[in-house]
DRENMAR-939127 format. One record per residue (C-alpha): chain; z, x, y; residue number from 1. Coordinates in nm, 4 decimals. Layout:
N
<rec chain="A" z="Z" x="X" y="Y" resi="NUM"/>
...
***
This chain:
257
<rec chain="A" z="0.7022" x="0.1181" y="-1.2583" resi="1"/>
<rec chain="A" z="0.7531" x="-0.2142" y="-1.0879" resi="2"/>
<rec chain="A" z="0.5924" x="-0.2540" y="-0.7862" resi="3"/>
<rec chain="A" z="0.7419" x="-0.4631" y="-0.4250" resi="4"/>
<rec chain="A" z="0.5628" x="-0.7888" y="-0.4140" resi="5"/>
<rec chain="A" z="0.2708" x="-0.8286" y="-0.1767" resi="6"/>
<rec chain="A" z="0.2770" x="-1.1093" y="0.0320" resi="7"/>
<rec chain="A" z="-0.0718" x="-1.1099" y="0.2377" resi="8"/>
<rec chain="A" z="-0.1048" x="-1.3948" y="0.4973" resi="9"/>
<rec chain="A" z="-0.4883" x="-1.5187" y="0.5495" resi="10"/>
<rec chain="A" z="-0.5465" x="-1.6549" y="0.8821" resi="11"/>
<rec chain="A" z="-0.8554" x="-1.7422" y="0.8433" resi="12"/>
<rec chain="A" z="-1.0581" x="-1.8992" y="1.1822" resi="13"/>
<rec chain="A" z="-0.7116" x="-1.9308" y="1.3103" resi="14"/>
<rec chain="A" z="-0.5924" x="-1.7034" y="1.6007" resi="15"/>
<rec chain="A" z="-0.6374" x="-1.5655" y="1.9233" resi="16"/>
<rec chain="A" z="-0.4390" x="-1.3564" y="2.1711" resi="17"/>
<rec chain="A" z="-0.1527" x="-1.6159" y="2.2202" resi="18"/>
<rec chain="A" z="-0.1154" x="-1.5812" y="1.8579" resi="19"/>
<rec chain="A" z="-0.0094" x="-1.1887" y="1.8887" resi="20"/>
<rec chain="A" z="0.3643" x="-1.3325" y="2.0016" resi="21"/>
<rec chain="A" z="0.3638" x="-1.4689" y="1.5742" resi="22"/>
<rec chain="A" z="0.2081" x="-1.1361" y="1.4269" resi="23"/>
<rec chain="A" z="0.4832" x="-0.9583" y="1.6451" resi="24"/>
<rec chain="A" z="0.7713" x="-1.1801" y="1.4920" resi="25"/>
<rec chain="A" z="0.6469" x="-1.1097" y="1.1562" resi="26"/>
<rec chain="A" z="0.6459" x="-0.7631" y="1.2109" resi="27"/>
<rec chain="A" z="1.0109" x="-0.7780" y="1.3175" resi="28"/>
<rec chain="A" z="1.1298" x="-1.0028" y="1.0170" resi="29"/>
<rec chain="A" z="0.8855" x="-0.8034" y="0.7885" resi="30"/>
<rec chain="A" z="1.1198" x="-0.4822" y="0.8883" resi="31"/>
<rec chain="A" z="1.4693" x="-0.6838" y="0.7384" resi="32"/>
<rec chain="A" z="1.2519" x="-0.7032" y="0.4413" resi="33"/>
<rec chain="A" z="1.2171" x="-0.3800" y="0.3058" resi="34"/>
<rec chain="A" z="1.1738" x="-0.5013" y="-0.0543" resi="35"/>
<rec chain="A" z="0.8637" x="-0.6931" y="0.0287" resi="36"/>
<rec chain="A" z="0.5081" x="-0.5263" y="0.1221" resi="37"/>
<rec chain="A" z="0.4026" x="-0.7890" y="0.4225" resi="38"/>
<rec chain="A" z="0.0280" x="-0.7989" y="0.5199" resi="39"/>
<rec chain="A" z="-0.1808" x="-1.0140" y="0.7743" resi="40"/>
<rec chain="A" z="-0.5549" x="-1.0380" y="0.7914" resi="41"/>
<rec chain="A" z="-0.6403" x="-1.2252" y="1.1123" resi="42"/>
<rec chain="A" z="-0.9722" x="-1.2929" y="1.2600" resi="43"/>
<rec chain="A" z="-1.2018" x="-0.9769" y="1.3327" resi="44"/>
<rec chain="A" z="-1.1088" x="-1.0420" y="1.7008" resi="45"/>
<rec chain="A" z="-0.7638" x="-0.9795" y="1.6583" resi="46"/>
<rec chain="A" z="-0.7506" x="-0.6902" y="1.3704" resi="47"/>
<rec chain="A" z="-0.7035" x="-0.4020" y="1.6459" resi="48"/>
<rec chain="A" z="-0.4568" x="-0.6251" y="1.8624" resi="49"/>
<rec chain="A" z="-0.2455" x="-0.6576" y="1.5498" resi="50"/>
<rec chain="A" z="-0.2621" x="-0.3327" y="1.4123" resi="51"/>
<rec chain="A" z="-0.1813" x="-0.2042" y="1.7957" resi="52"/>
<rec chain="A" z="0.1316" x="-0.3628" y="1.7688" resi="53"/>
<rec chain="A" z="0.2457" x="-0.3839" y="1.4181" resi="54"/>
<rec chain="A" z="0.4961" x="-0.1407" y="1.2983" resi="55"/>
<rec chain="A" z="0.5544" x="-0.2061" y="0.9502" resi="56"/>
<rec chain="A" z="0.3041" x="-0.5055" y="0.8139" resi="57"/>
<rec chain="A" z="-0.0502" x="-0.3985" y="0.7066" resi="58"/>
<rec chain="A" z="-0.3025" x="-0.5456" y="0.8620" resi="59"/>
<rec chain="A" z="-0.6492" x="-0.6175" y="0.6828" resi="60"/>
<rec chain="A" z="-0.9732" x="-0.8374" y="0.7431" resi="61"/>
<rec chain="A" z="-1.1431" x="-1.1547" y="0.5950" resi="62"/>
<rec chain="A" z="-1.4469" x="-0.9860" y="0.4811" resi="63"/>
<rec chain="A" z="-1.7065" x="-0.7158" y="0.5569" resi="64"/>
<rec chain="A" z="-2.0536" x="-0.6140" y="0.4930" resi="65"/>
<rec chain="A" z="-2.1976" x="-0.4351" y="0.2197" resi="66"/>
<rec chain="A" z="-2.4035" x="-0.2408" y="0.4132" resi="67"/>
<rec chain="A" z="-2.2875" x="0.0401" y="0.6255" resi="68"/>
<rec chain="A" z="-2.4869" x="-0.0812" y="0.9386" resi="69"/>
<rec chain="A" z="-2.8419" x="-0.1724" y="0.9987" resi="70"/>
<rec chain="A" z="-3.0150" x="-0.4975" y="1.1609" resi="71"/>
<rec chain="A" z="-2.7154" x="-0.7531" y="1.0470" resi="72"/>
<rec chain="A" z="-2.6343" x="-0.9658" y="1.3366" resi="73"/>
<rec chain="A" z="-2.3478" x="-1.0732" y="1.3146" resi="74"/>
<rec chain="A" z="-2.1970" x="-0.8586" y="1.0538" resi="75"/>
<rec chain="A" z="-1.9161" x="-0.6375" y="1.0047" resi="76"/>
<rec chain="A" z="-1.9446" x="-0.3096" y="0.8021" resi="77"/>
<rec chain="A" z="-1.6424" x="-0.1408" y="0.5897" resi="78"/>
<rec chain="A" z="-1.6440" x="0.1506" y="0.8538" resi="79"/>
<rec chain="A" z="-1.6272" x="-0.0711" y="1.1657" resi="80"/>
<rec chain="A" z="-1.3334" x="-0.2991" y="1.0195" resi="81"/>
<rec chain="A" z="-1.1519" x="0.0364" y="0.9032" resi="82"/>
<rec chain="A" z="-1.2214" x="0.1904" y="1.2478" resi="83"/>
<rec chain="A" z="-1.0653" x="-0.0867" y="1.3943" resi="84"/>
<rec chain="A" z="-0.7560" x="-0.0285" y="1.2059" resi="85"/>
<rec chain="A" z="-0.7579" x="-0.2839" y="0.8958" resi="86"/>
<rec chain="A" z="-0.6134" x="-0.0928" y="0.5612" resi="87"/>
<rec chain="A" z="-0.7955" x="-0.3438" y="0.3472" resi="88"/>
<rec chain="A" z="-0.9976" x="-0.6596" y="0.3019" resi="89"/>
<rec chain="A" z="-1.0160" x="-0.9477" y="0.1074" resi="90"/>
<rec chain="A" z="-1.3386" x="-0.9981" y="-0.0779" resi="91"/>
<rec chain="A" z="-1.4657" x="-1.2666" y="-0.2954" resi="92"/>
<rec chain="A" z="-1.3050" x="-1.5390" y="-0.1258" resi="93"/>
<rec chain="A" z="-1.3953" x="-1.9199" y="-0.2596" resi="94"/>
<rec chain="A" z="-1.4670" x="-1.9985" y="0.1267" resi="95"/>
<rec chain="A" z="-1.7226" x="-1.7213" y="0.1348" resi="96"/>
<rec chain="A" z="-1.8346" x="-1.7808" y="-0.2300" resi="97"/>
<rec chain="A" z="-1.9280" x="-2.1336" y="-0.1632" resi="98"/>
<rec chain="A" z="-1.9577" x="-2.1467" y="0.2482" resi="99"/>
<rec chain="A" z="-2.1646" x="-1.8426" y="0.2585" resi="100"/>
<rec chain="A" z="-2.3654" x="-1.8584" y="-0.1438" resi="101"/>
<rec chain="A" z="-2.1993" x="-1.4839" y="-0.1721" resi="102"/>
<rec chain="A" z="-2.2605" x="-1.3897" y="-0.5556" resi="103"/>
<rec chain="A" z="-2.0857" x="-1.1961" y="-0.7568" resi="104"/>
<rec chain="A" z="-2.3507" x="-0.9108" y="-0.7211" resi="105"/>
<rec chain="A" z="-2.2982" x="-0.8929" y="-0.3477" resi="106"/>
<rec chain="A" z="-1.8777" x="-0.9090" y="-0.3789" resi="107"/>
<rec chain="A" z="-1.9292" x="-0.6225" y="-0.6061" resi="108"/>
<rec chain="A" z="-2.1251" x="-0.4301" y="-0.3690" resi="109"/>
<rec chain="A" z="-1.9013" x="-0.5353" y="-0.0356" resi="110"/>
<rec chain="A" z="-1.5744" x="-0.4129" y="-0.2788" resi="111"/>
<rec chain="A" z="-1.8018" x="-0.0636" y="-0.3279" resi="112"/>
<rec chain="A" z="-1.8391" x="-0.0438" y="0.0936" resi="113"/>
<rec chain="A" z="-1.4868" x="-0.1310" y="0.1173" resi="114"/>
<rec chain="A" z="-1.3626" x="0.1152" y="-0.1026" resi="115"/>
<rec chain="A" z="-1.6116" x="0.3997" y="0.0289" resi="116"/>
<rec chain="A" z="-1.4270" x="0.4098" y="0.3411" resi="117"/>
<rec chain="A" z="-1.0979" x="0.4345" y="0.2427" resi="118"/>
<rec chain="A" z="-0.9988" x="0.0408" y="0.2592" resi="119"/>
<rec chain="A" z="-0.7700" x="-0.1303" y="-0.0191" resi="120"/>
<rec chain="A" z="-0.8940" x="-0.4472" y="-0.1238" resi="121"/>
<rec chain="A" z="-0.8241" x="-0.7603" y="-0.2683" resi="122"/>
<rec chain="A" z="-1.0308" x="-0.9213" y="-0.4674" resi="123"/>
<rec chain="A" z="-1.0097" x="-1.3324" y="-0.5386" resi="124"/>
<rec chain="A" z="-1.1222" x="-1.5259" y="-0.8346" resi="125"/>
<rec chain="A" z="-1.0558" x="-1.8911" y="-0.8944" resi="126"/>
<rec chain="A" z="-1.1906" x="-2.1930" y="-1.1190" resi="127"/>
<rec chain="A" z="-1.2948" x="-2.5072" y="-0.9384" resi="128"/>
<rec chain="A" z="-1.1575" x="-2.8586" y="-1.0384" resi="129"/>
<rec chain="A" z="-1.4504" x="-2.9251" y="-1.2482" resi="130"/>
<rec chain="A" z="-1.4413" x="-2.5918" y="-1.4733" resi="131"/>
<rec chain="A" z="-1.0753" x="-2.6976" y="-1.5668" resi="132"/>
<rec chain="A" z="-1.1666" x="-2.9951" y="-1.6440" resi="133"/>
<rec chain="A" z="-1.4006" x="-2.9058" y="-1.8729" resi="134"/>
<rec chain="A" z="-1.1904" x="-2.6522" y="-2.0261" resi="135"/>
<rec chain="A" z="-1.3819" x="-2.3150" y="-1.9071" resi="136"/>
<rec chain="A" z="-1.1397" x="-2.2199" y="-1.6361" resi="137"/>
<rec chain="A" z="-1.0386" x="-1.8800" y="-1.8060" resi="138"/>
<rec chain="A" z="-1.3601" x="-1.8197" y="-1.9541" resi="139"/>
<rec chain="A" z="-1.5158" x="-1.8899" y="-1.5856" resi="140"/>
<rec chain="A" z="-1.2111" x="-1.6779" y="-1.4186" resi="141"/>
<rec chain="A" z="-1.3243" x="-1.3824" y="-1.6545" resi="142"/>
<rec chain="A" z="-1.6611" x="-1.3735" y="-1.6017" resi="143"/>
<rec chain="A" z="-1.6135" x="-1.3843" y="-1.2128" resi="144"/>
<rec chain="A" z="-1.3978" x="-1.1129" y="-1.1874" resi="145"/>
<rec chain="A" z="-1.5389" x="-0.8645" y="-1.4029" resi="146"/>
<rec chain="A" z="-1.8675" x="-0.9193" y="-1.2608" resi="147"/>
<rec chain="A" z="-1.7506" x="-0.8818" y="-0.9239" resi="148"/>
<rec chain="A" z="-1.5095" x="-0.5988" y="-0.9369" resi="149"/>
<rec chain="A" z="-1.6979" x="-0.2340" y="-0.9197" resi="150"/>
<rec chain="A" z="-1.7257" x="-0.0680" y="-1.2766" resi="151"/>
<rec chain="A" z="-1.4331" x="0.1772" y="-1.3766" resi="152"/>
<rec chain="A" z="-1.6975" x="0.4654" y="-1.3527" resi="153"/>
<rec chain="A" z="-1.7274" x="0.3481" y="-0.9209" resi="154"/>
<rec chain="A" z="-1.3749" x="0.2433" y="-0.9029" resi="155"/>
<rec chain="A" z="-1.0972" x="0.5640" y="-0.7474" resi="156"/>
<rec chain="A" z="-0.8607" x="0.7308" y="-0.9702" resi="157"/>
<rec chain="A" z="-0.5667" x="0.5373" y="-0.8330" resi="158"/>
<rec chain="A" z="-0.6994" x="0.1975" y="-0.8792" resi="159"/>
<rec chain="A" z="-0.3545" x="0.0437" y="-0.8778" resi="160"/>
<rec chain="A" z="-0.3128" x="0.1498" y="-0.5402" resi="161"/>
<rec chain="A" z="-0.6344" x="0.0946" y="-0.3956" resi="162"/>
<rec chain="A" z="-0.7163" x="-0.2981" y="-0.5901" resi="163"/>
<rec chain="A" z="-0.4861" x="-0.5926" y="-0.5538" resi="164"/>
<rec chain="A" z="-0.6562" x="-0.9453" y="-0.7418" resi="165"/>
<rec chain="A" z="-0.5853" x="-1.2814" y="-0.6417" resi="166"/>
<rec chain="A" z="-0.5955" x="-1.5787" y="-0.8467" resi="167"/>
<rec chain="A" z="-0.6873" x="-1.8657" y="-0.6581" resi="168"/>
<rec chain="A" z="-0.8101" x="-2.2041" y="-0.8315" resi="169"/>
<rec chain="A" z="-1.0071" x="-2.3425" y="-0.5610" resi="170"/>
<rec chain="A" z="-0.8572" x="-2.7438" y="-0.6370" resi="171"/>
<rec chain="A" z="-0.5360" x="-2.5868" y="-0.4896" resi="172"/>
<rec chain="A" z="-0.6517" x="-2.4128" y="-0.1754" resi="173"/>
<rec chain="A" z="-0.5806" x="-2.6086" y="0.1364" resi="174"/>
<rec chain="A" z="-0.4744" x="-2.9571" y="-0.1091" resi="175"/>
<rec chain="A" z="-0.0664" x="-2.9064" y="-0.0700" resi="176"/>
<rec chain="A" z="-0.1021" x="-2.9184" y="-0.4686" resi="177"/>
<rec chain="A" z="-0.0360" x="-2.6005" y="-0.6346" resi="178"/>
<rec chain="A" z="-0.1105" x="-2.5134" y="-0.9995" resi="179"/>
<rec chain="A" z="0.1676" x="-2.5604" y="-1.2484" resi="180"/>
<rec chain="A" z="0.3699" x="-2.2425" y="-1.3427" resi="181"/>
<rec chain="A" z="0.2131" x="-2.3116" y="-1.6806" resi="182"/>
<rec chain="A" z="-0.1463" x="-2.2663" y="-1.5657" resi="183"/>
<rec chain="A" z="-0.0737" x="-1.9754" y="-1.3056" resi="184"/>
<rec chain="A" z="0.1230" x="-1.8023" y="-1.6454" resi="185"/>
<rec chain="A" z="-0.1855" x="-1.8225" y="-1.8959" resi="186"/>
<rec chain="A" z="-0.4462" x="-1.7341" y="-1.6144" resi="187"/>
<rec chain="A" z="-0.2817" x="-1.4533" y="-1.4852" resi="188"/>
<rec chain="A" z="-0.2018" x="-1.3063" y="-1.8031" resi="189"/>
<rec chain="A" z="-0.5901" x="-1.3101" y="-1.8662" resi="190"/>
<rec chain="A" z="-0.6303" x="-1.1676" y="-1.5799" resi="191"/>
<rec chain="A" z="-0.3808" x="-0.8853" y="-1.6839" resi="192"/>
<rec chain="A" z="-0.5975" x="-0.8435" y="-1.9926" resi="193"/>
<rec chain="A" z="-0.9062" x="-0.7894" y="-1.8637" resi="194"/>
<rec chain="A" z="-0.7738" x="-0.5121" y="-1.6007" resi="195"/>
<rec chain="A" z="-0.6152" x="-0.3592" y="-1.8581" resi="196"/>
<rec chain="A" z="-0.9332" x="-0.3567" y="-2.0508" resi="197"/>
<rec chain="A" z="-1.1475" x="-0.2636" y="-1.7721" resi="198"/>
<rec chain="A" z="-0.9215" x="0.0513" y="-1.6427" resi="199"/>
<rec chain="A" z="-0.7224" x="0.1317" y="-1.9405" resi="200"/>
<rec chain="A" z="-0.3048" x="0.0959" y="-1.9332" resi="201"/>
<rec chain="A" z="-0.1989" x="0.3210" y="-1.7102" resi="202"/>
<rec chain="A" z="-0.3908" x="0.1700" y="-1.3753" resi="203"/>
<rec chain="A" z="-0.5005" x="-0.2124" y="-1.5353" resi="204"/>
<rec chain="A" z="-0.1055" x="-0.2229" y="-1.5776" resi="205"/>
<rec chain="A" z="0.0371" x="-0.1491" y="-1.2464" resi="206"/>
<rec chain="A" z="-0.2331" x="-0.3703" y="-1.0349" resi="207"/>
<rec chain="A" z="-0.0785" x="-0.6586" y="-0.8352" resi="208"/>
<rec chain="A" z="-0.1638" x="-0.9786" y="-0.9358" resi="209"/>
<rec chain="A" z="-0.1105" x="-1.2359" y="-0.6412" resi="210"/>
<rec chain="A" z="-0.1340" x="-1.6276" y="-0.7093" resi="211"/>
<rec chain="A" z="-0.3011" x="-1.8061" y="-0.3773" resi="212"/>
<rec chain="A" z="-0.3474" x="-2.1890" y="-0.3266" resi="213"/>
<rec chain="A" z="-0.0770" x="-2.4039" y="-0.1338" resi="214"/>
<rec chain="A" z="0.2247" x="-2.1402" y="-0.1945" resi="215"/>
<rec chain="A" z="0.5197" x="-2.2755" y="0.0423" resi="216"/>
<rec chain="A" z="0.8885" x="-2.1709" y="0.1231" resi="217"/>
<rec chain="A" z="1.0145" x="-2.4779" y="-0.0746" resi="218"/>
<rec chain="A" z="0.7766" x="-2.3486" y="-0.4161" resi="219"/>
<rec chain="A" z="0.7573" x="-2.0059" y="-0.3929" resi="220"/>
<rec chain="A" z="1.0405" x="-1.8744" y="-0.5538" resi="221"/>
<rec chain="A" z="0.9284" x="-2.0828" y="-0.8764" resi="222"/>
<rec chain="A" z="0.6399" x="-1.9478" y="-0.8337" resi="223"/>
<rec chain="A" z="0.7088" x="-1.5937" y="-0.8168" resi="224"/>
<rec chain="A" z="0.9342" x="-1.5900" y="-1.1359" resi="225"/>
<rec chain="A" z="0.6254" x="-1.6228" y="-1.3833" resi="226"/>
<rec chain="A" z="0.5064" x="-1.3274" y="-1.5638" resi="227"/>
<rec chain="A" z="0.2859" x="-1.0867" y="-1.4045" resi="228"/>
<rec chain="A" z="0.3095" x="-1.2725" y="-1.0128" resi="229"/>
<rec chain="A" z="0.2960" x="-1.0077" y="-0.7937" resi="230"/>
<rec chain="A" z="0.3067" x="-1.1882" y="-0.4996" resi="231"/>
<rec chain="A" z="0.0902" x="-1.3951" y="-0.3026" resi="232"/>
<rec chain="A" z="-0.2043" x="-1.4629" y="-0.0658" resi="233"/>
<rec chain="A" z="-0.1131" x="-1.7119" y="0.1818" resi="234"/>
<rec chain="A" z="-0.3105" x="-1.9363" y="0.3754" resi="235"/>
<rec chain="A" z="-0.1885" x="-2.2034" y="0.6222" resi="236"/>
<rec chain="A" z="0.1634" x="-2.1139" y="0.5815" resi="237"/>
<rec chain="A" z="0.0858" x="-1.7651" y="0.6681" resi="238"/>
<rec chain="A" z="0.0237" x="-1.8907" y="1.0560" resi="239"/>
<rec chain="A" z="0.4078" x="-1.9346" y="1.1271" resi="240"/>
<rec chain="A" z="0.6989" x="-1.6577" y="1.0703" resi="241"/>
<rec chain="A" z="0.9599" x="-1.8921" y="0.9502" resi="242"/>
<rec chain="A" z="0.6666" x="-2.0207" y="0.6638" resi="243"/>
<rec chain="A" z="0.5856" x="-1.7011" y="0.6099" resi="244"/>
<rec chain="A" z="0.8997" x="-1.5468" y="0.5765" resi="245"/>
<rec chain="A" z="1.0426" x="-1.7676" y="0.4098" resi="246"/>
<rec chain="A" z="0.7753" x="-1.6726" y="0.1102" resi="247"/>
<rec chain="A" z="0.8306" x="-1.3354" y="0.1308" resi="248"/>
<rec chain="A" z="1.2122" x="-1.3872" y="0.1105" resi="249"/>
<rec chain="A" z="1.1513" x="-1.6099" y="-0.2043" resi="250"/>
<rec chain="A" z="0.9669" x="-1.2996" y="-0.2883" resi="251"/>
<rec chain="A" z="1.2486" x="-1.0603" y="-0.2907" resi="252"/>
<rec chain="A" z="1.4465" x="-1.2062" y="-0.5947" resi="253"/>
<rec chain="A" z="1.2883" x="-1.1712" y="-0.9044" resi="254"/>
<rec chain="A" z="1.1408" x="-0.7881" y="-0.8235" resi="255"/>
<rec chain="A" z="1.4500" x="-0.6282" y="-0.7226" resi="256"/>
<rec chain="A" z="1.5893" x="-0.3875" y="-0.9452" resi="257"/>
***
């Protein structure tokens, strides 16, 4: 089975209510794109605004808790983010990994939450500049995501549906430099590996595996024609429909059948 590609936009701490006019137009330009799944996680502010007015994107959140509520100040659980109409949430992230000392142990356990409640999620891994340089990027890329993905024993049935991985190397987040079609090839087809490994053919198989880390209009198709892409999670370019679009129209090609 191949799968539409799944083009996720991360605002990040980008976005409020004047920004509702942009997740509306990619809505609309999402619908001429049938052969594309379109998704947008704004800020927690804007998550019901969004999902109030969306008709055919998914919309998602940054993060959540691993708790399911409790003294957290501050916090968001699984339930609240899911009650406020997000289908999934991205987890893992090398902003909360680094900004925020998240460990593997505590992705793992935010992924369990998310999945508890019903959410999809997507779960990022990435090697920073140094680990490539010293040659351990898949080794490094390995270790992070099996440690931080739930075991296949805590993971649903339908994994493919419910788990989505993104390979970001954190030297290309945010630096306008992406990572050569070369590296994104051998990395993702570890990744591939391991899923496969982890929740046998059948699911490991069919997961998306989206490449993040300065995707643009002008790259993307390139991008998206090596092996085992499955689309891509978007940062800065995600903020605009005509950036954003144009991805997901670069997108289209080399998945339709």
């Amino acid at each position: 089975m191949t799968r539409r590609p799944y083009i996720v936009g991360n605002w990040k701490m980008h976005g409020t209510r004047a920004m509702l006019s942009e997740a509306r137009a990619i809505d609309r330009a999402a619908q001429r794109h049938m052969k594309v799944e379109v998704a947008l996680a704004p800020p927690y502010t804007l998550i019901h605004p969004v999902h109030r007015e969306a008709e055919q994107i998914a919309v998602g959140a940054q993060d959540c808790h691993d708790q399911d509520g409790g003294a957290h100040t501050g916090d968001i659980s699984a339930a609240m983010i899911a009650d406020a109409g997000a289908k999934f949430v991205i987890l893992g992230h090398s902003e909360r990994r680094q900004g925020h000392s998240e460990s593997d142990a505590l992705v793992r356990a935010k992924a369990q939450a998310a999945l508890a409640v019903g959410l999809r999620i997507i779960m990022c891994c990435g090697e920073s500049a140094e680990m490539r340089e010293s040659g351990q990027a898949v080794a490094f890329v390995k270790r992070q995501l099996e440690a931080s993905l739930p075991p296949a024993d805590l993971m649903p049935a339908d994994v493919a549906e419910r788990l989505t991985v993104a390979y970001e190397p954190i030297w290309a987040i945010g630096t306008g430099t992406a990572a050569t079609t070369d590296d994104i090839a051998e990395m993702h087809g570890v990744i591939r590996a391991l899923l496969v490994e982890l929740f046998g053919e059948e699911q490991g198989a069919e997961v998306r595996i989206l490449y993040g880390g300065s995707v643009k209009p002008d790259n993307a198709a390139e991008i998206f024609a090596v092996p085992e892409v499955g689309g891509a999670l978007v940062g800065g370019a995600s903020l605009t429909v005509d950036s954003f679009m144009g991805i997901a129209l670069a997108a289209s090609e080399p998945f339709e059948s």
